[in-house]
Structures are given as structure tokens and as C-alpha cells.
C-alpha positions in Angstrom: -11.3 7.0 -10.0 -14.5 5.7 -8.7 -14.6 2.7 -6.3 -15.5 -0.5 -7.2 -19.1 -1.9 -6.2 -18.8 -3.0 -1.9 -15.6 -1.6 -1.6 -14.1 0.5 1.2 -10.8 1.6 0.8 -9.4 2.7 -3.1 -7.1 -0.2 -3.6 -4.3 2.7 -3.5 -5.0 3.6 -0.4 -5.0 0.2 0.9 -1.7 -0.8 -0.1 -0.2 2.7 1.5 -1.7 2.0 4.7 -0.3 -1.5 5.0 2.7 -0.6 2.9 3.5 1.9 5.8 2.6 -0.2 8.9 4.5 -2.6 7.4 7.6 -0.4 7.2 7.0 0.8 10.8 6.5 -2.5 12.3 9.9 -3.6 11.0 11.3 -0.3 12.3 12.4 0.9 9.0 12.5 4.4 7.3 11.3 4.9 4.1 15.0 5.9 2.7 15.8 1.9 4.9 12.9 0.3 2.8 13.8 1.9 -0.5 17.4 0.9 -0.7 16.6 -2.2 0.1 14.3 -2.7 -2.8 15.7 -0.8 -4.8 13.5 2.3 -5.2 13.2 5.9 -4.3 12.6 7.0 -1.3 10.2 9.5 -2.4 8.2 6.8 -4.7 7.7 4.8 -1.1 6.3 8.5 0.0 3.7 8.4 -2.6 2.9 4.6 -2.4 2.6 5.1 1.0 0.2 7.9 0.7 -1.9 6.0 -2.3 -0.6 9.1 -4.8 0.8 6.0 -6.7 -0.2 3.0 -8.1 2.6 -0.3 -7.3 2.7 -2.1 -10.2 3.5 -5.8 -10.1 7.6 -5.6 -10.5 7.2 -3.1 -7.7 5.6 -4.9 -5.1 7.6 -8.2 -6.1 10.6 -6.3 -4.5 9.1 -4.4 -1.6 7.4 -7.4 -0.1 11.2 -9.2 0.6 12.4 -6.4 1.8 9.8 -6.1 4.2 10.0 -10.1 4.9 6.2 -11.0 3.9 5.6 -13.1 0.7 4.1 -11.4 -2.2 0.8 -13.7 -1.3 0.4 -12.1 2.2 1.2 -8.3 1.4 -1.4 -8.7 -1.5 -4.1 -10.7 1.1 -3.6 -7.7 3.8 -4.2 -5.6 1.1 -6.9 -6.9 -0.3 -8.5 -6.9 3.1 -7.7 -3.5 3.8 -9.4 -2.3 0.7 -12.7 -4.7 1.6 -13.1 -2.7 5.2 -16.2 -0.5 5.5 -14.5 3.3 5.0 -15.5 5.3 8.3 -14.7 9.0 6.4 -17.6 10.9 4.9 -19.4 9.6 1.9 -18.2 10.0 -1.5 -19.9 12.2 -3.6 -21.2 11.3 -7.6 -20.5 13.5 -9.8 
């Protein structure tokens, strides 16, 4: 999937990253955070790992469950995906 124009982070990978240190930060495990919205723990996995896109039903039960609005998970997301990317540069092709 190739990145949108100034971006930094693939939006998946974004939402993993503060998916997951918003998990740890409330001290929950993944099987914690998927019963209590109502997923499988192994879907949080691969959210977590940016293997899977959230769609909008999805993160509109994940974000109570980790007690942020829907508005601020999406806002720390979005600025995840707007940081500069320190890894090596992508190839074309």
C-alpha cells in the first residue's frame, strides 16, 4: 500500500502503536481489552501489529473500553501517522 504524500507512519501502523500503548498504559492484556469490547483476542494481536485494518464499528468499541473518546484515539492516531518515520526508506517499485 503505498503511503500517502508527507506521511510517516502507514495509518495501520499508527493505530497499533497507540492501540497497544493504550492497552499497556491501562494495564490490560489483550484477552482484558478484547472481552471488554467485544472482539478477539487475536484480531487486537493483528490491530496491534498494523496486519489489520479497524474499521469504524471497531474502533467505536475499543476506544470505551480503553476510556478515551473516539475523537482522541483517532487525534493520537492521526498524529502518530504524521511523525517523520526514523526506519530505512521505502523503496518504489
Amino acid at each position: 500500500m503505498p503511503q500517502a504524500k508527507g506521511m510517516g507512519v502507514e495509518p495501520e501502523i499508527a493505530f497499533g502503536q497507540v492501540l497497544r500503548e493504550l492497552r499497556k498504559g491501562r494495564d490490560l492484556s489483550q484477552e482484558a481489552l478484547a472481552l471488554e469490547s467485544s472482539l478477539e483476542r487475536n484480531y487486537v494481536s493483528l490491530l496491534e501489529l498494523g496486519r489489520n485494518s479497524a474499521s469504524l464499528k471497531t474502533i467505536f468499541k475499543l476506544a470505551p473500553a480503553l476510556g478515551i473518546s473516539v475523537a482522541e484515539f483517532m487525534s493520537m492516531v492521526e498524529s502518530r501517522a504524521s511523525e517523520k518515520h526514523s526506519g530505512k526508506a521505502r523503496s518504489k517499485g
